[in-house]
N, C-alpha and C positions, 0 to 999 in steps of 0.2 A: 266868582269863587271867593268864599272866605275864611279864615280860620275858626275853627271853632271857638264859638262863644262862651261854652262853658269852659275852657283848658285857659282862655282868656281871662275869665274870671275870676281863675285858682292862680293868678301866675302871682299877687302878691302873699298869699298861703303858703305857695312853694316856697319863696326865698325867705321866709318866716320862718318853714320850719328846717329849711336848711342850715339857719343861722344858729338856730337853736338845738340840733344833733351836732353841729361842728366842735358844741364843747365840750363830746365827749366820744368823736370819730375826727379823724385825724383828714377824710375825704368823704365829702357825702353829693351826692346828684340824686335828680328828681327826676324822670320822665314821664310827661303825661300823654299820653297815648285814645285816640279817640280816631275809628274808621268807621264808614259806611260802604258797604255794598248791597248792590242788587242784581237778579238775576229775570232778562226777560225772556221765555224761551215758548216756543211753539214747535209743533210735529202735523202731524196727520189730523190728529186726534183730539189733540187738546193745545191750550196756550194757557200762559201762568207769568205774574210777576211777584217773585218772591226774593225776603231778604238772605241775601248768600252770605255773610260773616261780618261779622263787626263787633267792635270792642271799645271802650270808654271805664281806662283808671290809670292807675299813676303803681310805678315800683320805684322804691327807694333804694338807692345803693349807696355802700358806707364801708371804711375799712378803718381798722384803730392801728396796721401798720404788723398787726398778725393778720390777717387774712380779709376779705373782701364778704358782706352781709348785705342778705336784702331781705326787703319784706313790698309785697303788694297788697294793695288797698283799693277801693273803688272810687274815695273821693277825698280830698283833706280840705277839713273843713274842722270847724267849731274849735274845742279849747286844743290849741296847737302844742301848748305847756304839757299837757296831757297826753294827746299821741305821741311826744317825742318820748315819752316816762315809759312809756308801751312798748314803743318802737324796739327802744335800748335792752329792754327786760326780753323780747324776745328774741333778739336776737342774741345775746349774753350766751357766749361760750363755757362749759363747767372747765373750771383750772386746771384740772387733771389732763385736758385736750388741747392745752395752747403751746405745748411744746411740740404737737403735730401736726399746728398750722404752718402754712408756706411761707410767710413772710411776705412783707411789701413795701418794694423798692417806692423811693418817690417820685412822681410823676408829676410832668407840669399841668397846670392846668392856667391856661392863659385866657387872658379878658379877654372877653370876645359879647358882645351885642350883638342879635342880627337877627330882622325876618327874614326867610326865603318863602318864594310864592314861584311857584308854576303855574300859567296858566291854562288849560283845557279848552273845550265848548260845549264842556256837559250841560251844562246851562240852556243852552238852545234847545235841549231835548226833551219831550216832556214823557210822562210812561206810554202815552196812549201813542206815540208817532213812535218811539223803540220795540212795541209790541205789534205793531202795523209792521214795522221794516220786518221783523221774524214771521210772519205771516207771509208776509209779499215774499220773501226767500222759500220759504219752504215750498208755499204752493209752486213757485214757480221751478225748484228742483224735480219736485214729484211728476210734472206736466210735460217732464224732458222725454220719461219713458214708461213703458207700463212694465218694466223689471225694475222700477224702482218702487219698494215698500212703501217706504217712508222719507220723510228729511227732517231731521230734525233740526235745529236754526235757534241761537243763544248769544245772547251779547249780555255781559257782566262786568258794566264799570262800579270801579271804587274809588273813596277817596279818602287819602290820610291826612289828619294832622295830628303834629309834636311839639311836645314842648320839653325844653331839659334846662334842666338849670341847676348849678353849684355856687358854690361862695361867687366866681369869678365871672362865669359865665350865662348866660339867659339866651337861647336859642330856639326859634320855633320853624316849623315846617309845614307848609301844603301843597299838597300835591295832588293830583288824577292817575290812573290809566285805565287799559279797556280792555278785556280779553272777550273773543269772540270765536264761534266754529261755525260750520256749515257741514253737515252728516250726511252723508246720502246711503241709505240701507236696501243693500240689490240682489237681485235674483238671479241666476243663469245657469241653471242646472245645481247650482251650491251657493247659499249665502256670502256675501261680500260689504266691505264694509270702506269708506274713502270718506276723510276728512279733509279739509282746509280752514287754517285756523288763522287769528287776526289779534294782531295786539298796539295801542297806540293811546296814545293821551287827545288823538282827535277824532272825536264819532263819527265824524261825516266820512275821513277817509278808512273807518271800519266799516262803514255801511253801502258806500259805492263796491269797497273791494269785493262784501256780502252776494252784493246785485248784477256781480258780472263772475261770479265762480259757478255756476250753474253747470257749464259743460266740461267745467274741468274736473269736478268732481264726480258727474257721470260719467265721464269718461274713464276717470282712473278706477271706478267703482266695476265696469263694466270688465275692464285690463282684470283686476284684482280676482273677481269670478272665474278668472280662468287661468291666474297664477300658478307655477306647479310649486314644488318646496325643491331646493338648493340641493344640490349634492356639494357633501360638505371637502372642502378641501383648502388650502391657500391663494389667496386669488390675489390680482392687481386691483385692486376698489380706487374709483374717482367716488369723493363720497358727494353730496349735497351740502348746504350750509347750518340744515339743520342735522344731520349726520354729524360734520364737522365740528358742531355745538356738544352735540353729545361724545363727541371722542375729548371734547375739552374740559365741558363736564366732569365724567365720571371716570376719564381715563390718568385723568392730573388732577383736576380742581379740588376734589375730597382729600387729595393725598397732600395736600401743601397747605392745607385747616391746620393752623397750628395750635388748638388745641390739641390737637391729636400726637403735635411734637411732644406737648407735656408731657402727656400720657404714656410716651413713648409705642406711639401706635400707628408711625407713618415712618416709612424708606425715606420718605424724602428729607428727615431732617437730615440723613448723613449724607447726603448728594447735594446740597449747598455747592455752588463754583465747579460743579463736575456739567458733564454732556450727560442729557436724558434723551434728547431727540436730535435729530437732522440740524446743521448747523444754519439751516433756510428757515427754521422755526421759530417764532417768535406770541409769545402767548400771555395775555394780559386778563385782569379784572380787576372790578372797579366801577362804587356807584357814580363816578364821573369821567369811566373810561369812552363811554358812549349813553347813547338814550334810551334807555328801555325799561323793563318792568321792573327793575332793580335799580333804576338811579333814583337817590334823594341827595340831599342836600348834608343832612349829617347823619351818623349812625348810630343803635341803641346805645351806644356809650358815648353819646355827644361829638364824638371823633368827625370831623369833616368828609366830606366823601372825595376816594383817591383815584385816581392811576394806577394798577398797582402792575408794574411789568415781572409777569414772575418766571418766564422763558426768556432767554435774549439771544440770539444765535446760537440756538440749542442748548444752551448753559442754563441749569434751574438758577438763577436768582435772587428769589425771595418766596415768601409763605406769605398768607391771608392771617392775618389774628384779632382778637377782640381785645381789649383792654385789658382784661386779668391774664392772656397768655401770652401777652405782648409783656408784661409786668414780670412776669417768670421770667421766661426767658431773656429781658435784657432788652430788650426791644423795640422799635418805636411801633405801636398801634396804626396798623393801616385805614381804619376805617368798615369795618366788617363784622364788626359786635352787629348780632342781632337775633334778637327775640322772635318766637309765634306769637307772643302777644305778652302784654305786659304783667301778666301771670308767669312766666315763663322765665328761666335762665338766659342771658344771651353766650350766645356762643359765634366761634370764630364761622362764619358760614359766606358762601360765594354768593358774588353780588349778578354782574353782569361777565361772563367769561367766555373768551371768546381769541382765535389766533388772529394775528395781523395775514393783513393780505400778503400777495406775494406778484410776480410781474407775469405768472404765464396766463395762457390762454384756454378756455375749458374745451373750445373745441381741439387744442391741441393736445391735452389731458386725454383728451377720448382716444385720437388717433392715435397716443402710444402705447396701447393696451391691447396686444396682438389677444385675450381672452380673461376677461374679466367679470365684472360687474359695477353699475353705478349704483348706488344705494342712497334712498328717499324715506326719509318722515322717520325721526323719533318715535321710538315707542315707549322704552324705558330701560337702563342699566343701572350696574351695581358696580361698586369697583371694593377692594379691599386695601386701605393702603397698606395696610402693615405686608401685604405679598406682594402688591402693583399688580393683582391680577384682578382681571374684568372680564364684565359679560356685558354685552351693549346690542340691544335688537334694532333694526330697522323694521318698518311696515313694508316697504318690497323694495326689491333690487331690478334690474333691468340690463338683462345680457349684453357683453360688448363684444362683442367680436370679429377682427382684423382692423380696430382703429374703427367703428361703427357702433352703434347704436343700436340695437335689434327690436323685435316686436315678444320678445321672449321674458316674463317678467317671473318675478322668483317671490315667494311671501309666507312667513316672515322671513328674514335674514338676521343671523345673531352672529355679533362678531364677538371673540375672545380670545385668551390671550395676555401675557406680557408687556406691562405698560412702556419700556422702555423700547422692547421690541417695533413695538406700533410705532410709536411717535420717531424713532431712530431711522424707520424704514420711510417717512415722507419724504417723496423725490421731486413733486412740482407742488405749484400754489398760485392758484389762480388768482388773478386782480380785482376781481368780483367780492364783496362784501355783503354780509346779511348778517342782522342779528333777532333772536326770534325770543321773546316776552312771553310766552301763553303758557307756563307752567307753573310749577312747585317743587320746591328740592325739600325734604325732611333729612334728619340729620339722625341716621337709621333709620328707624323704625316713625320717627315721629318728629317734633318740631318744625314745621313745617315754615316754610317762606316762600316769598317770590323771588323767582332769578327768572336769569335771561340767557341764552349762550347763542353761539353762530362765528361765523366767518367768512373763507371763504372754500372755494370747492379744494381739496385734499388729492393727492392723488398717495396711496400709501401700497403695505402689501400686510394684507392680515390673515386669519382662520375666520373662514365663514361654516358655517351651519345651519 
């Protein structure tokens, strides 16, 4: 694996034309930004390898100490005298507007040199043996039963690299990972539908896990066909890891984006040092709190990648911020600036989030729940921080009842609800850890990234539907 060549070639450009905005922005940075992916996927019917998203250019960010300016570009190149003359002019604020800019506190920016390199085994892979592995899956889910339609079969590695650079500093990044599923589409008197999905920076161990999910997803696909829907009421839920993710997710994560402190559009800046959850709670992110589809190395704002513990024995902590809402507010930048693409704004957004384990046992999770549900597979929720209120579905839930596991499965399941309520009411936590890579958070409606969320199993009491 290597870093890209052309972002290597610009990197004396960059600090050229860094040197030459600084004489008239008080802070300027470079990010050049250049990803590849691919998508190889096969069903029934067809097979395909197409390019899934990718991007190559540079945004420049700059503040004169009224407020923070940027402008994106595809390439910096030629007379640099020239685009810095451009730069300045379009970005130039009209006078009548700079007594309604926010101001900008100083911030360090310390020398720092440094490659980082992750390494993968994409390389080992060629298209034709990744479009084989999706073929050799599908046919072989299809072969399981004659109620199953189809299978559809996809693996979509990408890979980034960055470069960022300011007077002080010169930093670049490369990195892998791999999102993959396995679809199984069924029959049984009513269409059914069961996923399992795969994410890692090593192919081989996405491709084995591919080669051996066969029964588990006709299995669940066959379960799902004959799902009833929940009667809705408050129940004991032991959730799953990816449940767990998504109550950490959508239930906190959005709400402690301190952008949204600025804005004054999240509860949680005024809960600082107060109890939101169960004092057994403990809940982190962080592109180096763990490994997954969300760790790098530094963030769209050159910020290092953190730690960030933003639960501590129930107590909220701290907030996620990018560099401009870390700069309002006082703050120091976590590491969590980041972009959909270097077109784009970065904003405070979650990395990898996810709750600490805890010491119980899942089977004992189970037995304390004289009438429940456990509940499996993200689907997709919303949370609002400004109310702490949420809506979070599960793909099915699975009857518990007298401390048992039953044959009785529920689909979908939408949990809602009170976010302090939820997380106040967790009474066990299992020692078991999972973190799951294979999505996308947008920030509304749009901006989209990659995260990661998981833990461990939950046992809590919420409103199901």
């Amino acid at each position: 694996m290597q870093f890209s060549s052309f972002l290597d070639s610009r990197r004396k450009n960059c600090k050229e034309l860094v040197n030459i905005l600084s004489k008239s922005f008080s802070y300027v940075s470079i990010l050049g930004s250049e990803t590849h992916a691919l998508a190889y996927r096969a069903d029934k019917n067809i097979s395909s390898v197409s390019e899934n998203e990718g991007e190559c250019g540079f945004v420049i960010k700059m503040h004169d100490k009224n407020a923070f300016y940027e402008y994106s570009l595809n390439d910096i190149s030629g007379d640099l005298n020239e685009l810095a003359a451009k730069i300045t002019e379009k970005v130039k604020v009209d006078p009548s507007l700079v007594k309604q800019t926010v101001g900008i506190k100083d911030f360090s920016d310390e020398p720092l040199v440094k490659d980082f390199v992750r390494q993968s085994d994409f390389d080992d892979y060629s298209d034709e043996e990744l479009l084989s592995v999706c073929k050799e899956v599908s046919k072989d889910v299809l072969s399981a039963s004659d109620k199953v339609l189809n299978a559809i079969v996809a693996i979509s590695p990408y890979t980034v690299s960055k470069l960022f650079i300011t007077a002080n500093r010169e930093l670049s990044q490369h990195y892998s990972w791999a999102n993959a599923f396995v679809i199984a589409l069924y029959f049984d008197g009513k269409m059914s539908q069961a996923r399992k999905s795969f994410g890692s920076d090593k192919l081989k161990d996405i491709i084995d896990g591919m080669r051996n999910c066969k029964d588990y997803v006709v299995d669940l696909a066959a379960h799902l066909a004959k799902a009833s829907p929940i009667t809705p009421g408050v129940y004991d839920v032991i959730t799953d890891s990816s449940i767990t993710g998504l109550i950490a997710h959508e239930a906190f994560g959005h709400g402690v984006e301190m952008d949204m402190f600025v804005k004054d559009r999240a509860l949680a800046k005024n809960y600082i040092g107060k109890y939101v959850a169960s004092p057994i709670t403990n809940m982190h992110d962080g592109a180096a709190a763990t490994h997954s589809a969300a760790s790098f190395f530094f963030d769209d704002d050159g910020v290092l990648a953190h730690d960030t513990q933003i639960i501590k024995d129930g107590i909220l902590v701290a907030g996620l911020s990018d560099l401009a809402s870390a700069n309002q507010l006082g703050t120091a930048p976590t590491g969590n600036g980041r972009r959909e693409s270097y077109k784009r704004k970065a904003y405070s957004r979650m990395t990898n989030t996810f709750f600490e384990k805890g010491n119980d046992k899942l089977e004992d999770m189970i037995k304390s729940v004289k009438h429940g549900y456990m509940l499996f597979e993200t689907n997709n929720g919303m949370e609002d921080p400004k109310t702490w209120q949420i809506q979070c579905t599960a793909e099915y839930g699975i009857e518990i009842v007298d401390g048992k596991l039953t044959d009785n499965y529920v689909s979908p399941v939408v949990m809602s609800g009170y976010v302090p309520d939820l997380l106040k009411s967790i009474s066990m936590i299992s020692d078991n850890f999972e973190v799951f890579g294979t999505g996308y958070c947008g920030k509304g409606y749009k901006e989209w990234v990659r995260v990661s969320d998981g833990g461990p199993n939950l046992k809590v009491r919420v409103k199901l539907g």
